[in-house]
Wavefront OBJ file of the C-alpha trace (Angstrom):
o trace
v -180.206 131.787 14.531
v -178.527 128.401 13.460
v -176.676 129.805 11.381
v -175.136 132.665 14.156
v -174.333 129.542 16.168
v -172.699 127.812 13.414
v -170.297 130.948 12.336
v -169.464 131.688 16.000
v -168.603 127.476 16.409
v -166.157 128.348 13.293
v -164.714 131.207 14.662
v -164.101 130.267 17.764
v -162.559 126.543 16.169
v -160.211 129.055 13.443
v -158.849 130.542 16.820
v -158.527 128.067 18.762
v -156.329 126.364 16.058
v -154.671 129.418 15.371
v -153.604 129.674 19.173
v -152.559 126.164 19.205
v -150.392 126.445 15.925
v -148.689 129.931 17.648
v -147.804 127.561 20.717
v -145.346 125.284 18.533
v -141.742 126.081 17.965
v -140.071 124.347 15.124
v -136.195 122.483 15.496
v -133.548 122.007 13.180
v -131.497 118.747 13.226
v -128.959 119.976 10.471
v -126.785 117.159 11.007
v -129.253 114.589 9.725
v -131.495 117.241 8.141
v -134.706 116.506 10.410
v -137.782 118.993 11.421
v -140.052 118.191 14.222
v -141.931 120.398 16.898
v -142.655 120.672 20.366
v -144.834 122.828 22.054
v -143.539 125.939 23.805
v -143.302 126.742 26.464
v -143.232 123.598 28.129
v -139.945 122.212 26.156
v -136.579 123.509 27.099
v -134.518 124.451 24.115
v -132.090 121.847 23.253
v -129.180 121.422 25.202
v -126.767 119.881 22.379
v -123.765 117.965 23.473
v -121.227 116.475 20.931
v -119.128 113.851 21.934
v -115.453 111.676 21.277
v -116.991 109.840 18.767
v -118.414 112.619 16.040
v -121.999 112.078 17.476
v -124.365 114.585 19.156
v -126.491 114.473 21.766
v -129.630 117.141 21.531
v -131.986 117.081 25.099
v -134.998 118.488 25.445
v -137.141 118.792 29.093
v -140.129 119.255 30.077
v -141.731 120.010 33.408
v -144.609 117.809 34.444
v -147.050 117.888 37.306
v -146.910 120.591 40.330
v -144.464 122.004 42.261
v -145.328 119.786 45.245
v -144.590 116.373 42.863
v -142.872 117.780 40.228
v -141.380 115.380 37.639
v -140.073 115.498 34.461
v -140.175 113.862 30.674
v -137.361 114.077 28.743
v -136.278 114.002 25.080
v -133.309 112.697 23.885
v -131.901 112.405 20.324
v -128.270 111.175 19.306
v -127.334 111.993 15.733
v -124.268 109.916 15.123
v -121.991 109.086 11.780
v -122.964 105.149 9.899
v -121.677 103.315 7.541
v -123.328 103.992 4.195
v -124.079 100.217 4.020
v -125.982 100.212 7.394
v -129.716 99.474 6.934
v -132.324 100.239 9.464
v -132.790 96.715 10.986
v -128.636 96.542 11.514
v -128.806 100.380 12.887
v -131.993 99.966 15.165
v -130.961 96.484 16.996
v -128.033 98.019 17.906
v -129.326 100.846 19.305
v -131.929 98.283 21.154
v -128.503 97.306 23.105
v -128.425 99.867 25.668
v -132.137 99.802 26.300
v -132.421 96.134 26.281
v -130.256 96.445 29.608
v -132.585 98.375 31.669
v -134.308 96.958 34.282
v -137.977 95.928 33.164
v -137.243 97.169 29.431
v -140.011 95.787 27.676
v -141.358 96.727 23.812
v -144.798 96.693 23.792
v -145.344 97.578 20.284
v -142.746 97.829 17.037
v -144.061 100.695 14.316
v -143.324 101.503 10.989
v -143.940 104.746 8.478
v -146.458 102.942 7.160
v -148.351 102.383 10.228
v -149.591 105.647 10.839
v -147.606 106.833 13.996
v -145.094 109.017 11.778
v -144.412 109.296 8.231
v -140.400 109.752 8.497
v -139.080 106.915 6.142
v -136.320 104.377 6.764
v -137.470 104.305 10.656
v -138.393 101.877 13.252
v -140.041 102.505 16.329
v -141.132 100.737 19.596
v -143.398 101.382 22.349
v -141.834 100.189 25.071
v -141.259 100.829 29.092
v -138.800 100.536 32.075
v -138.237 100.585 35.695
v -135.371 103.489 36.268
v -132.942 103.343 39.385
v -135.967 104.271 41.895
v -137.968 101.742 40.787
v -140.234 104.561 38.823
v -141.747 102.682 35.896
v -141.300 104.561 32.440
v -142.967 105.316 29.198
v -140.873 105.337 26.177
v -141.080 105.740 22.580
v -137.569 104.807 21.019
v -137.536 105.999 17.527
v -134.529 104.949 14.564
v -133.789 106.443 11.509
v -131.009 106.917 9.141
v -130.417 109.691 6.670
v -127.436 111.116 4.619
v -125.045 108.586 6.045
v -126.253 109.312 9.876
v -128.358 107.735 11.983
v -130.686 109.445 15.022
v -132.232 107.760 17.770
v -134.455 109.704 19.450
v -135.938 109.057 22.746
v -139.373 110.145 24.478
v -138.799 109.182 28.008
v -142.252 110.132 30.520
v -142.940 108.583 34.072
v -145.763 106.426 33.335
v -147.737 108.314 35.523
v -147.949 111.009 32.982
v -148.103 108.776 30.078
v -151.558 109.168 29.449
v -152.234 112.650 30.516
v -149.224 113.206 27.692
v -149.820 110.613 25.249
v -151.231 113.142 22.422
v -148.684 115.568 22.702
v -146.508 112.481 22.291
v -147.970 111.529 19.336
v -147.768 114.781 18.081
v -143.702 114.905 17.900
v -143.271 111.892 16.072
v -145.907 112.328 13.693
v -143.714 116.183 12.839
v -140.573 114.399 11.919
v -139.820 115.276 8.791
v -136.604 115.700 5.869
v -135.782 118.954 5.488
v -134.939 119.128 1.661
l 1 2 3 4 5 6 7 8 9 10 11 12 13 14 15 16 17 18 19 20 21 22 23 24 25 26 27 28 29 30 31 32 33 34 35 36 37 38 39 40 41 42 43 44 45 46 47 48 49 50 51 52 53 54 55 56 57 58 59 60 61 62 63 64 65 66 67 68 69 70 71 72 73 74 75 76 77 78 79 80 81 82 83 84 85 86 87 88 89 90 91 92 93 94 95 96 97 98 99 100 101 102 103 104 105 106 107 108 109 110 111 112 113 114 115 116 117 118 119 120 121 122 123 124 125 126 127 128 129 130 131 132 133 134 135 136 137 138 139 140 141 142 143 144 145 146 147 148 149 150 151 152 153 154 155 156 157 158 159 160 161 162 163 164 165 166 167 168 169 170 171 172 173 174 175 176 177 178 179 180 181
């Protein structure tokens, strides 16, 4: 009898995981040659916007809440041209600029590859929050990387309301970046 129980635990875990790996849609950043997933289908498909400068701007949304108090968490990732010289420190605090100008912007943790967040190499990021225009405080992870003579700043931007509720699924997206090689 134990071991009936302990076969239909497995099966049930085998699809369970099965289900969960079928809800996952993979997406291509050729331009800096980076793989990550979100689940589907709660994430829009990218809307991609390339700008003046040579850069691109991929956005992703996703629904949150219920139709009464809906709100929404957004990601954002600019792929843009660098100098070949450019190291991740000079290419990160720059992109710190805009943030750094948002009302309560605050980091509340700086990560590495190393530290077990993500593995994507040459990449910084922070933990940090805001207060938008409404006064809504927000969650966001602010990840920089550089590749191939391009950097990409991607952005995971959720109402702090939702921050927990969402944190795995987070968590999840930045530990799928990876090179395509």
């Amino acid at each position: 009898m134990k071991y009936i129980g302990f076969i239909c635990i497995a099966i049930f875990s085998t699809v369970f995981s099965v289900k969960a790996q079928d809800s996952l849609r993979t997406e291509n950043l050729e331009d800096i040659h980076i793989k990550f997933e979100l689940r589907q289908p709660e994430w829009s498909k990218a809307q991609i916007k390339p700008t003046k400068s040579e850069s691109t701007i991929y956005t992703y949304t996703r629904k949150l809440g219920d139709k009464k108090k809906a709100s929404q968490a957004t990601l954002s990732i600019l792929v843009e041209h660098i100098k070949p010289s450019t190291t991740i420190s000079e290419y990160s605090l720059k992109g710190l600029q805009f943030f750094q100008k948002q009302n309560g912007f605050k980091i509340r943790k700086t990560f590495i590859d190393t530290d077990g967040k993500f593995t994507l190499p040459y990449t910084i990021c922070y933990d940090a929050e805001y207060n938008d225009a409404q006064g809504q405080k927000h969650h966001l992870y602010i990840l920089h990387t550089i590749e191939f003579n391009h950097g990409a700043q991607f952005m995971i931007d959720f109402p702090m309301e939702f921050f927990e509720s969402y944190e795995e699924e987070q968590t999840d997206i930045l530990r799928s970046l990876r090179y395509q090689r």
